[in-house]
N, CA and C atoms as a LAMMPS dump frame, in Angstrom:
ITEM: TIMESTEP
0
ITEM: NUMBER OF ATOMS
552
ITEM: BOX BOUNDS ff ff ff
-5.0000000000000000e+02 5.0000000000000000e+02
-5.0000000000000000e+02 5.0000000000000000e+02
-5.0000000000000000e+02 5.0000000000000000e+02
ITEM: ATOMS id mol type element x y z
1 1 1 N -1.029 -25.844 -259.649
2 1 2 C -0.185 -26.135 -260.802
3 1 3 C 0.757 -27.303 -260.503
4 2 1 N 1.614 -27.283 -259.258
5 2 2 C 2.072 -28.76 -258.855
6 2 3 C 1.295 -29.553 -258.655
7 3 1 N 0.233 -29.503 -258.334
8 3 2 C -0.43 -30.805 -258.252
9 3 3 C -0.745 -31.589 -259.818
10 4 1 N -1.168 -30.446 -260.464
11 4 2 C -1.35 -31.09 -261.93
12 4 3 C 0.021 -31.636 -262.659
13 5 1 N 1.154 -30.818 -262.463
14 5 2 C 2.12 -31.792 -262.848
15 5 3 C 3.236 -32.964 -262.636
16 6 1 N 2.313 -32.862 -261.143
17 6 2 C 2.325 -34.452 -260.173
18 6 3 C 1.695 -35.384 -260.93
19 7 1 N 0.295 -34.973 -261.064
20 7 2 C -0.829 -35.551 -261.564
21 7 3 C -0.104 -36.301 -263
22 8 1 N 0.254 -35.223 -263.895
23 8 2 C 0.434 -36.055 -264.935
24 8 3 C 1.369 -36.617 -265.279
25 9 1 N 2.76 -36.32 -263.979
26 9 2 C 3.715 -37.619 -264.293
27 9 3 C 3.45 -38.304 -263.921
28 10 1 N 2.674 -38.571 -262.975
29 10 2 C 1.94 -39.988 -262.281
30 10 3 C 1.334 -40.619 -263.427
31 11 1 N 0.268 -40.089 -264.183
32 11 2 C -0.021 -40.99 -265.34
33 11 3 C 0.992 -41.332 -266.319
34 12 1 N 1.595 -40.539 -266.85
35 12 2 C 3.163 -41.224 -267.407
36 12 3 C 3.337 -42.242 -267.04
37 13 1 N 4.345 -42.187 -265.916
38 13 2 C 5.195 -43.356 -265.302
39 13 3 C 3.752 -44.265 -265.207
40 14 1 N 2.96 -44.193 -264.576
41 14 2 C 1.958 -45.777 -264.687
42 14 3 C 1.677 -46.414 -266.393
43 15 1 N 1.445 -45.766 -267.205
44 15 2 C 1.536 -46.095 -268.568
45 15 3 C 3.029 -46.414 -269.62
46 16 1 N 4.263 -45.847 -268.676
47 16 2 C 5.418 -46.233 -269.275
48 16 3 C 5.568 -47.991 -269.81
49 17 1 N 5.917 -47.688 -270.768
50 17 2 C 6.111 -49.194 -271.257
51 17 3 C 6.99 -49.156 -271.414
52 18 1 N 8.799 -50.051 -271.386
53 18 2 C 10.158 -50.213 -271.383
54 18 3 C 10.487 -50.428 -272.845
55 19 1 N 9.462 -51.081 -273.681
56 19 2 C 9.528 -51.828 -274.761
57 19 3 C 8.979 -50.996 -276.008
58 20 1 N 8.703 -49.648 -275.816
59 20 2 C 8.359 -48.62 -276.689
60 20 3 C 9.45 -47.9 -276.586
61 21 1 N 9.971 -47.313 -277.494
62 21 2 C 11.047 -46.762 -278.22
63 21 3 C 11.068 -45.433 -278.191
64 22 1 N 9.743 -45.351 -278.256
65 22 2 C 9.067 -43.71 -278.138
66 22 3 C 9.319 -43.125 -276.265
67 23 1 N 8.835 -43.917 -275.884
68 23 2 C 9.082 -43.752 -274.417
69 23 3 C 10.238 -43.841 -273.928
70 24 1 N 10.896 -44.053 -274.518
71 24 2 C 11.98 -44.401 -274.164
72 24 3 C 13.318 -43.155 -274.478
73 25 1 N 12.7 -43.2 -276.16
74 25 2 C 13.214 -41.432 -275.953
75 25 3 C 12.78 -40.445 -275.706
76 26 1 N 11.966 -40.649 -274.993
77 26 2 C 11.052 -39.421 -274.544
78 26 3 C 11.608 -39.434 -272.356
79 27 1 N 12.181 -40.615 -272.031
80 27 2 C 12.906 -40.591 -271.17
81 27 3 C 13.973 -40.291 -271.068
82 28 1 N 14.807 -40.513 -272.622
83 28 2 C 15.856 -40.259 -272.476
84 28 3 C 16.49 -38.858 -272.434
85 29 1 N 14.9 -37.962 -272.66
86 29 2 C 15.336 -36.321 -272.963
87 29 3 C 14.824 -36.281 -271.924
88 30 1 N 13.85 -36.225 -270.472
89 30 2 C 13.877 -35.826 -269.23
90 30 3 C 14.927 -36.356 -268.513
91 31 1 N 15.449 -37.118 -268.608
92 31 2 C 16.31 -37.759 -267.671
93 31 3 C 18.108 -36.352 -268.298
94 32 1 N 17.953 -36.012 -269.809
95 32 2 C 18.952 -34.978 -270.197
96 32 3 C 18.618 -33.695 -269.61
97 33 1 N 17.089 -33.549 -269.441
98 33 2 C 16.428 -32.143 -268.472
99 33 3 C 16.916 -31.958 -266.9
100 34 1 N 17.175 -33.108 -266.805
101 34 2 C 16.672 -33.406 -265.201
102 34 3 C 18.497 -33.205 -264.993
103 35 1 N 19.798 -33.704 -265.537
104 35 2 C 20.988 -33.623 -265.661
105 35 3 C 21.151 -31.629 -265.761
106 36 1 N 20.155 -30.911 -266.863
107 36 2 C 20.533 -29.927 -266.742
108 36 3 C 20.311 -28.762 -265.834
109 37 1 N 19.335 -29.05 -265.611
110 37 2 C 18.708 -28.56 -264.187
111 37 3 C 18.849 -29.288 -262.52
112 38 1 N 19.822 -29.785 -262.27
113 38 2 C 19.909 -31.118 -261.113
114 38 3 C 21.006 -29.702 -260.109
115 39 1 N 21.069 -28.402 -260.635
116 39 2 C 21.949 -28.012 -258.982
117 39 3 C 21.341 -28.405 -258.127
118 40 1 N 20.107 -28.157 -257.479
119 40 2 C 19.741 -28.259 -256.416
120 40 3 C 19.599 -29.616 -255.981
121 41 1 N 19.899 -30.564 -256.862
122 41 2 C 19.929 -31.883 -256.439
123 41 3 C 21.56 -32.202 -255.539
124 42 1 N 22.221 -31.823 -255.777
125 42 2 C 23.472 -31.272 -255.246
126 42 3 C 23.585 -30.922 -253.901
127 43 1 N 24.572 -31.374 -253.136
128 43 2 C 24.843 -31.068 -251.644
129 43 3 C 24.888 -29.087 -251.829
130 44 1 N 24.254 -28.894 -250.926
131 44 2 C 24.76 -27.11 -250.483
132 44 3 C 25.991 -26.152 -250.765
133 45 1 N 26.934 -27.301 -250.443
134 45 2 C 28.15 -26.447 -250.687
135 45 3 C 28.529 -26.317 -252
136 46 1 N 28.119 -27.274 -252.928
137 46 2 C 28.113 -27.553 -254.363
138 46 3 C 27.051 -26.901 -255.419
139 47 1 N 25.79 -27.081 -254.583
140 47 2 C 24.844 -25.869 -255.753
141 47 3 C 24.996 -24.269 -255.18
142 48 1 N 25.062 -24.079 -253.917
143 48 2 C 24.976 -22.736 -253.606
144 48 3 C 26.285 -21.618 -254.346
145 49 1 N 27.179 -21.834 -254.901
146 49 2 C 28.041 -21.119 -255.444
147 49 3 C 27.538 -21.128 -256.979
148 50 1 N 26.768 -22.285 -257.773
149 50 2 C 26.482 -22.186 -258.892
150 50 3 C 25.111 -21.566 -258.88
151 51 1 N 24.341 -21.401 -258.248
152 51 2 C 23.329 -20.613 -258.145
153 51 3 C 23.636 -19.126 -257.763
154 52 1 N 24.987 -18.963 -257.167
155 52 2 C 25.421 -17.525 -257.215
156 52 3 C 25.512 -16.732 -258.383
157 53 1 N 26.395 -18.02 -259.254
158 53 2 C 26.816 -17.581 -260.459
159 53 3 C 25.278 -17.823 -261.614
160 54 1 N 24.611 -17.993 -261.802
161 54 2 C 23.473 -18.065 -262.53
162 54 3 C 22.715 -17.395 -262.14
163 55 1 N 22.446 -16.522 -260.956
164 55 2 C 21.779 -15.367 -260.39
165 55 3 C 22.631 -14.1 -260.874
166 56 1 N 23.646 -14.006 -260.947
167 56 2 C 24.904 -13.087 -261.266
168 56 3 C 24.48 -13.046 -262.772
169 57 1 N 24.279 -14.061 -263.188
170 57 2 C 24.103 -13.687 -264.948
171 57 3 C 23.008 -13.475 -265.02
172 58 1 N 22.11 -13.537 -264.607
173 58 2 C 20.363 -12.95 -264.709
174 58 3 C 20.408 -11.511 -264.763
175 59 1 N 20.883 -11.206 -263.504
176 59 2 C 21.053 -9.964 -263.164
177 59 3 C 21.621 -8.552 -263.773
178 60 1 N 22.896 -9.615 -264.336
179 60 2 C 23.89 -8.73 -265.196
180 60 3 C 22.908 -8.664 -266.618
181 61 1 N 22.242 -9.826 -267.08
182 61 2 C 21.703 -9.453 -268.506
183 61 3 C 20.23 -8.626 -268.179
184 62 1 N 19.528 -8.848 -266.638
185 62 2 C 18.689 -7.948 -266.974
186 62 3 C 18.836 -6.223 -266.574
187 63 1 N 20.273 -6.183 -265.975
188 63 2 C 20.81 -4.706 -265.674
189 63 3 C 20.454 -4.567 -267.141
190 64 1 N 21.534 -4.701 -268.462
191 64 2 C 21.33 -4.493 -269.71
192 64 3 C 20.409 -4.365 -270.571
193 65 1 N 19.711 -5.346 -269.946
194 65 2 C 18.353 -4.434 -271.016
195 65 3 C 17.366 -3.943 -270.285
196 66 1 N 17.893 -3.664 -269.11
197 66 2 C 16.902 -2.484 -268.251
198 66 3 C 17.687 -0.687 -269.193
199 67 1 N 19.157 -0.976 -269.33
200 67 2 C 19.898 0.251 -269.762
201 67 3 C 19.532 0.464 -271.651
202 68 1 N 18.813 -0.544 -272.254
203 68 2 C 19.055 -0.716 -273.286
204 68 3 C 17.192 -0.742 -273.857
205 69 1 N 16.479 -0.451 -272.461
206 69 2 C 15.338 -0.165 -272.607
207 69 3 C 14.366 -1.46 -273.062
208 70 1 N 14.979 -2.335 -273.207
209 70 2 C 14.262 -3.565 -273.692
210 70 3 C 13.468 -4.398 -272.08
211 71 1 N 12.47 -4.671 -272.372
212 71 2 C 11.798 -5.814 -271.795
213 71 3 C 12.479 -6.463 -270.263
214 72 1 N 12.486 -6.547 -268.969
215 72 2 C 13.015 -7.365 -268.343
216 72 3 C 12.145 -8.75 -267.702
217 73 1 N 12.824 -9.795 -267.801
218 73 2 C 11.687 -11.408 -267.361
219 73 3 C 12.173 -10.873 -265.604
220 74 1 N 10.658 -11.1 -265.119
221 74 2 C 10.854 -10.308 -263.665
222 74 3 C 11.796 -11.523 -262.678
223 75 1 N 11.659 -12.953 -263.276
224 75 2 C 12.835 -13.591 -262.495
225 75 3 C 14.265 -13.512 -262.429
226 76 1 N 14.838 -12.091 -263.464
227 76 2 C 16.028 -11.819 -263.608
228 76 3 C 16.183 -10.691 -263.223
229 77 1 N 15.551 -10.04 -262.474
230 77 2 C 15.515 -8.299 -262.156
231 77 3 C 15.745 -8.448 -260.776
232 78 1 N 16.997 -7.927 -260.326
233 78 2 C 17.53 -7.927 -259.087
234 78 3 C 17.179 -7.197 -258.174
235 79 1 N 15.977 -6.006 -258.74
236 79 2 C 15.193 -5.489 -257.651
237 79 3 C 13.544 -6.046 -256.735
238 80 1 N 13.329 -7.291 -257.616
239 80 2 C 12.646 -8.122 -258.081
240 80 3 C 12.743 -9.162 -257.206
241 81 1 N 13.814 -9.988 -257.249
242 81 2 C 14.295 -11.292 -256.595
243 81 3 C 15.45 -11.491 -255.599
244 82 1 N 15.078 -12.305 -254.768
245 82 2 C 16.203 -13.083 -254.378
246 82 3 C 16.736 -14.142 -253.721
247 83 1 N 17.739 -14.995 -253.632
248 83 2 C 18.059 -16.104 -253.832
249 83 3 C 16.529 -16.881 -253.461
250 84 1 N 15.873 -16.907 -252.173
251 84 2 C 14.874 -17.485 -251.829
252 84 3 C 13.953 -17.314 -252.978
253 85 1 N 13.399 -16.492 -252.854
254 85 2 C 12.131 -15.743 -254.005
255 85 3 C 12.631 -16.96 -255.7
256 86 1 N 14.054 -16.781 -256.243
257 86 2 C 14.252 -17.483 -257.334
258 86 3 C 14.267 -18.679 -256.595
259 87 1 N 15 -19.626 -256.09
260 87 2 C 14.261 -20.976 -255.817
261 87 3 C 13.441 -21.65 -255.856
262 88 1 N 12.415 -21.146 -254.597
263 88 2 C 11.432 -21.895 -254.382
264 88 3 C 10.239 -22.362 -255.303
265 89 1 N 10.426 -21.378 -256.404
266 89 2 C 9.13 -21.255 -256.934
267 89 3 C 9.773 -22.451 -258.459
268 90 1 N 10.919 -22.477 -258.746
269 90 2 C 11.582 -23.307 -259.598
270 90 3 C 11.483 -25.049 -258.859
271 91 1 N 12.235 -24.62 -257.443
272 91 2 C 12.049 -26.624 -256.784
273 91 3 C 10.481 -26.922 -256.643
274 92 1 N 9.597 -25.778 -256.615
275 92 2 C 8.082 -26.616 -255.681
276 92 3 C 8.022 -27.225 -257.12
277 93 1 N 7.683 -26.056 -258.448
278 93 2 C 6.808 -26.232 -259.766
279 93 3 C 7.491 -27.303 -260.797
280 94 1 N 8.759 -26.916 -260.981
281 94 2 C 9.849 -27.61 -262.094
282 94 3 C 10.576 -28.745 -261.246
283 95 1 N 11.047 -28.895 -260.496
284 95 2 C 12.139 -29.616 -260.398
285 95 3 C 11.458 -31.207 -259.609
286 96 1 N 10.771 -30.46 -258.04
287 96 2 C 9.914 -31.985 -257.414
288 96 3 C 9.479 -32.24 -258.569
289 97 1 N 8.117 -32.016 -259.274
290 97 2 C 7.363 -32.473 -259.807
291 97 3 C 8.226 -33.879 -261.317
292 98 1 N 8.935 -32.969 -261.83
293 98 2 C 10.199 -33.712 -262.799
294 98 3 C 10.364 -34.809 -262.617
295 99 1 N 11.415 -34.526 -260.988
296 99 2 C 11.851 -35.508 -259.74
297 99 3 C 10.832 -37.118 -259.579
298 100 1 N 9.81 -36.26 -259.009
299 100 2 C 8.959 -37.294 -258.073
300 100 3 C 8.456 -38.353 -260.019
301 101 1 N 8.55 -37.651 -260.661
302 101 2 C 8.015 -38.435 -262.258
303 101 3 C 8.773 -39.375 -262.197
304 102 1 N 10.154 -38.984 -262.357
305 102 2 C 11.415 -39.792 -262.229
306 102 3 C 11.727 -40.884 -261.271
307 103 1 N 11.166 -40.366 -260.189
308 103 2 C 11.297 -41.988 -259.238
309 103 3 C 9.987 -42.494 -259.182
310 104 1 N 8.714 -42.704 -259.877
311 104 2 C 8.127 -43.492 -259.802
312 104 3 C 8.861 -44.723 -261.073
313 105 1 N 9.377 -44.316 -262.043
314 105 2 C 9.978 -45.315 -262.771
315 105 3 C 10.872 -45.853 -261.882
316 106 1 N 11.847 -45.189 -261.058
317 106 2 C 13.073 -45.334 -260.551
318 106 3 C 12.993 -45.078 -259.436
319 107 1 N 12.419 -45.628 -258.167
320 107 2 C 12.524 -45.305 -256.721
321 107 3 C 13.359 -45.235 -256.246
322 108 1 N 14.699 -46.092 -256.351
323 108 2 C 15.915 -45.862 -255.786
324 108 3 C 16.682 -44.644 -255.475
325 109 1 N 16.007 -43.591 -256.368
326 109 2 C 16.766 -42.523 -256.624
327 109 3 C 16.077 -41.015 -255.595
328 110 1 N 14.777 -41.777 -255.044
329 110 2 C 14.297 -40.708 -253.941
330 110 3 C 15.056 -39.919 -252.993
331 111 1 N 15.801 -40.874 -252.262
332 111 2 C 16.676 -40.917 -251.329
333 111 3 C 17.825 -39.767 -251.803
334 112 1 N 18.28 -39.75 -253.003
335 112 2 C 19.45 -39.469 -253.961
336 112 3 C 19.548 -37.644 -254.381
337 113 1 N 18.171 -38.056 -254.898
338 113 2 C 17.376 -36.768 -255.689
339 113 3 C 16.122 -35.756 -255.033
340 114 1 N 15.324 -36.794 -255.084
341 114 2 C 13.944 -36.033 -254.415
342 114 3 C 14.266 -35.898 -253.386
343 115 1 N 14.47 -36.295 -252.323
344 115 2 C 14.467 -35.787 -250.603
345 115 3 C 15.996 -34.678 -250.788
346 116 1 N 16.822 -34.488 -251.191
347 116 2 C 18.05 -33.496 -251.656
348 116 3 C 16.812 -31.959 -251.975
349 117 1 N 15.887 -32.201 -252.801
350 117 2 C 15.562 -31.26 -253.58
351 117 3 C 14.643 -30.815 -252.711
352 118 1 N 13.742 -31.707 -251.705
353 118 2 C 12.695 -31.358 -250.637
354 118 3 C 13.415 -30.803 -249.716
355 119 1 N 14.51 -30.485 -249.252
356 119 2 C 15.406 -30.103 -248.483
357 119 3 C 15.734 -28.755 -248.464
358 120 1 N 16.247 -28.463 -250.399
359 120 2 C 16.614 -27.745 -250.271
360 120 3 C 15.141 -26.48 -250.498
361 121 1 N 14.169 -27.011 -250.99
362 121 2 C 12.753 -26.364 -251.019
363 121 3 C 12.487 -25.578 -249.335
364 122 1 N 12.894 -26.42 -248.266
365 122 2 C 12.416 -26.127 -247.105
366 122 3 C 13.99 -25.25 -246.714
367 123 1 N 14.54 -25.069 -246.993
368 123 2 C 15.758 -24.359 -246.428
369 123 3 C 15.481 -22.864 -246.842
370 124 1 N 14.958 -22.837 -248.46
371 124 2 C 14.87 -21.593 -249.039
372 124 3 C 13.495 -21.053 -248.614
373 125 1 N 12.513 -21.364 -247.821
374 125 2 C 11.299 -21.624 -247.542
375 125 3 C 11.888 -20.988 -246.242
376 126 1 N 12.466 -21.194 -245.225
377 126 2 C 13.107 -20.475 -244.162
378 126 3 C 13.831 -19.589 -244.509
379 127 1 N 14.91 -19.566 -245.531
380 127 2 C 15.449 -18.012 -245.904
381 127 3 C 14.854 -17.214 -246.304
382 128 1 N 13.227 -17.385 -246.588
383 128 2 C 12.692 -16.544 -247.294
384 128 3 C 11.469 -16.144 -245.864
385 129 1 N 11.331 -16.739 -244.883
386 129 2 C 10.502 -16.416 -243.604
387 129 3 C 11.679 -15.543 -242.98
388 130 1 N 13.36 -15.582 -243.167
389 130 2 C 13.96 -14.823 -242.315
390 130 3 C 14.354 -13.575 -242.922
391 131 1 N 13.939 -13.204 -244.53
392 131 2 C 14.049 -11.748 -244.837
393 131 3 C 12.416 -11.311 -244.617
394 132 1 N 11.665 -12.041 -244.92
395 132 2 C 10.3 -11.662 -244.803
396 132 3 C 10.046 -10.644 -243.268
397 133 1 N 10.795 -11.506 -242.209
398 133 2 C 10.83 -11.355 -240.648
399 133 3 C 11.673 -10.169 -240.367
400 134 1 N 12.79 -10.372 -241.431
401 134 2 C 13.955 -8.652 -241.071
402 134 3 C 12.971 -7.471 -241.601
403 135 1 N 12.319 -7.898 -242.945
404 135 2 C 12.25 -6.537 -243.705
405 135 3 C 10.835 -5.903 -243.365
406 136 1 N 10.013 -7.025 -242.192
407 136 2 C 9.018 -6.379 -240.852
408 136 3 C 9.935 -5.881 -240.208
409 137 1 N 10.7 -6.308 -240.011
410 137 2 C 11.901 -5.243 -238.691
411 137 3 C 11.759 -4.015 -238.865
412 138 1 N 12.575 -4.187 -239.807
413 138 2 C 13.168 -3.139 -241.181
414 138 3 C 11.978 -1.941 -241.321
415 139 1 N 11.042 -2.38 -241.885
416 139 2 C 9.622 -1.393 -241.78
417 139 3 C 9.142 -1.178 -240.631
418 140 1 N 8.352 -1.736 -239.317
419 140 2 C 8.568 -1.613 -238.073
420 140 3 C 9.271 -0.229 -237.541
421 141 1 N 10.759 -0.248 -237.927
422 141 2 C 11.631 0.505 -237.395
423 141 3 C 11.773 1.983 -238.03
424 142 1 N 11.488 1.455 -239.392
425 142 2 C 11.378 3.285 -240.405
426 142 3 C 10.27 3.44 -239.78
427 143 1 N 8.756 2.757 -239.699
428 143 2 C 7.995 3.556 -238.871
429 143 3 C 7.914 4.087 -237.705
430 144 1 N 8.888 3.808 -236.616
431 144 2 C 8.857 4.214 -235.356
432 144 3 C 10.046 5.218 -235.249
433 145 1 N 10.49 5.662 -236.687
434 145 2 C 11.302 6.274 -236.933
435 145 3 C 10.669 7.787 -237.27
436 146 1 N 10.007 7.381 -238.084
437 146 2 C 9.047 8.349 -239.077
438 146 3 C 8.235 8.948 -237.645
439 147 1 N 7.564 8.117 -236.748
440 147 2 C 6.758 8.338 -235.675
441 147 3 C 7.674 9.681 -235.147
442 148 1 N 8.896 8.99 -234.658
443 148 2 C 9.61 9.772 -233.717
444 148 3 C 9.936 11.097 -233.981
445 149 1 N 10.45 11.134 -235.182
446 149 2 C 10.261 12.557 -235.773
447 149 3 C 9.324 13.331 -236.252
448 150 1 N 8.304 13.417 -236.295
449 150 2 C 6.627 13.462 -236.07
450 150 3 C 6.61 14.344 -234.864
451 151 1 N 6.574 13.237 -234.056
452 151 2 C 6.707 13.899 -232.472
453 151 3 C 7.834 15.05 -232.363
454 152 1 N 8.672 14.686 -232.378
455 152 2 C 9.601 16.008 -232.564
456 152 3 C 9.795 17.332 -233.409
457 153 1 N 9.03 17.179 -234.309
458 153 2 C 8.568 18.313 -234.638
459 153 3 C 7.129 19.017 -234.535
460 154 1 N 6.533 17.804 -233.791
461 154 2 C 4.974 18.529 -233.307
462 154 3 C 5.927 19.365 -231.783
463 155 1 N 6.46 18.257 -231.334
464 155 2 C 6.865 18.935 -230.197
465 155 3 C 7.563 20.858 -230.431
466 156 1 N 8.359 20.713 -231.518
467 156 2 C 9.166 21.856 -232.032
468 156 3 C 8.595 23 -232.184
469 157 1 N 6.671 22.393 -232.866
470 157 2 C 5.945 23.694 -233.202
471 157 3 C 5.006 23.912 -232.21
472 158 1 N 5.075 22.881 -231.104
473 158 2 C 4.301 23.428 -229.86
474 158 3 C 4.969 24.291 -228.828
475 159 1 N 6.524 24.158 -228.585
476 159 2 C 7.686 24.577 -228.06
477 159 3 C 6.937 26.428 -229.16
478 160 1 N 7.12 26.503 -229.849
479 160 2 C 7.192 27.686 -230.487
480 160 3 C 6.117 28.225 -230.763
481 161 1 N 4.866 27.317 -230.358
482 161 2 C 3.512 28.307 -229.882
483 161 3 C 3.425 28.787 -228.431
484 162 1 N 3.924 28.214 -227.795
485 162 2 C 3.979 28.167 -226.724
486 162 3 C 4.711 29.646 -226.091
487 163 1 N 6.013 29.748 -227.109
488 163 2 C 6.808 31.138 -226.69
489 163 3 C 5.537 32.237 -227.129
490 164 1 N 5.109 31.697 -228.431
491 164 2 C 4.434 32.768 -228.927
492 164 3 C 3.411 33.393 -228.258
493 165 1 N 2.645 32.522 -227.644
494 165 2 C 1.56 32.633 -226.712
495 165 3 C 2.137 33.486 -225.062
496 166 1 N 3.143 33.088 -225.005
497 166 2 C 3.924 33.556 -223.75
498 166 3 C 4.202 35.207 -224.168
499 167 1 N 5.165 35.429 -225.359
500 167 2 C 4.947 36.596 -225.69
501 167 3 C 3.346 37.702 -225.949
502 168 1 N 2.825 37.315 -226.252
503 168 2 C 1.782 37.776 -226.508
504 168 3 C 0.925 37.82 -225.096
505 169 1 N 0.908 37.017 -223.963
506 169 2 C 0.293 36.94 -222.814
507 169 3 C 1.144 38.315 -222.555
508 170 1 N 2.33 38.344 -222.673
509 170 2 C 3.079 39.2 -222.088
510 170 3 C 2.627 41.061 -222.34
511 171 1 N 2.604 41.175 -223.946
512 171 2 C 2.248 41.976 -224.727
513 171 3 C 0.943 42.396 -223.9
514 172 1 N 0.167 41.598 -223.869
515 172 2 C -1.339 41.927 -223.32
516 172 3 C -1.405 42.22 -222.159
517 173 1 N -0.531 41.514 -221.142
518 173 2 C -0.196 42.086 -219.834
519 173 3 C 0.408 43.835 -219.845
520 174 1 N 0.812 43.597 -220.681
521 174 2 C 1.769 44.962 -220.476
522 174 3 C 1.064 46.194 -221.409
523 175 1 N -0.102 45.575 -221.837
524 175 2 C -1.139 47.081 -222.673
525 175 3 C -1.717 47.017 -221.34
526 176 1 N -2.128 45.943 -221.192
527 176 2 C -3.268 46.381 -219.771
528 176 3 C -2.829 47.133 -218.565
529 177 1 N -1.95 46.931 -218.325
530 177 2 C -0.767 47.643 -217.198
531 177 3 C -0.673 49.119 -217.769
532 178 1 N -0.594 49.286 -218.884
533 178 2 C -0.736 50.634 -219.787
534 178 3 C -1.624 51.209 -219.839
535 179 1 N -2.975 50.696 -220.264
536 179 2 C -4.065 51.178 -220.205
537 179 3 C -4.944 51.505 -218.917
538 180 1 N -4.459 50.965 -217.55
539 180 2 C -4.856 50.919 -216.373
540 180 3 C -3.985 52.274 -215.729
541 181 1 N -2.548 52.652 -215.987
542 181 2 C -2.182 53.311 -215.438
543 181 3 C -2.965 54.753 -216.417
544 182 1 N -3.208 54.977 -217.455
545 182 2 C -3.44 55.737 -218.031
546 182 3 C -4.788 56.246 -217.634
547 183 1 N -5.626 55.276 -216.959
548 183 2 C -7.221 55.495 -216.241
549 183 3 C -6.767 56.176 -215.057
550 184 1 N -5.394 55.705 -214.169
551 184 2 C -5.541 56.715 -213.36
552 184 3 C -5.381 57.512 -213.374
């Protein structure tokens, strides 16, 4: 799917003509897209708090109509997503592709925009290998958890065959001891 909409801003921008009017407002509303969607074009310290807050409102409207029984869009369901998971899949599909359209008219702006946005693609691309990596931990550990208590209660009901068997060796010892003195 990125490749195709590589693909077809590439034909765009090679067919842009400056001197069509049409194209021109038809630039002038991606270039208003590209303004409304540009956090991640943004240094870290500057989009990461507004992406707090626009994850915060996803969340909060799809708590509500999870309570209100209506429909939830699974990129707003907080059991669903997170920060990584919503990113990446917005910078690879929507935003490079936009981007890279945008600086073939305008190369200057690679440096500016696109490599900002390839950045932050590969950052969330590692936050999302380091919950991937905990929540193997995480499982890993309930299983060697689950294991352990397993064992401890096989152990518990072998501990308690074990008496049982002991009693009963005992029992049988002690008819036979009964039944032997009674022969003599």
């Amino acid at each position: 799917s990125s490749g195709i909409n590589a693909e077809y801003g590439k034909a765009i921008s090679k067919s842009f003509d400056w001197n069509d009017a049409a194209h021109i407002r038809q630039l002038q509303s991606i270039m208003i897209k590209c303004c409304d969607i540009s956090n991640e074009v943004r240094p870290f310290n500057v989009a990461e708090p507004w992406l707090e807050c626009l994850l915060q409102e996803y969340f909060t409207q799809s708590d509500r109509e999870k309570c209100e029984g209506l429909p939830v869009a699974s990129f707003m369901d907080r059991s669903k997503v997170t920060k990584p998971t919503a990113q990446i899949g917005f910078i690879k599909y929507v935003l490079i592709p936009l981007y890279d359209t945008l600086c073939d008219l305008f190369p200057e702006i690679e440096p500016i925009m696109l490599q900002p946005l390839k950045d932050a693609y590969a950052y969330y691309e590692s936050k999302k290998l380091e919950e991937d990596l905990a929540k193997d931990e995480c499982d890993r550990n309930k299983t060697c958890q689950e294991l352990l208590s397993e064992k401890q209660s096989l152990e518990e009901k072998l501990a308690g065959a074990e008496k049982k068997l002991s009693n009963l060796t005992l029992t049988l010892t002690s008819t036979t001891n009964c039944v032997t003195n009674l022969d003599e």
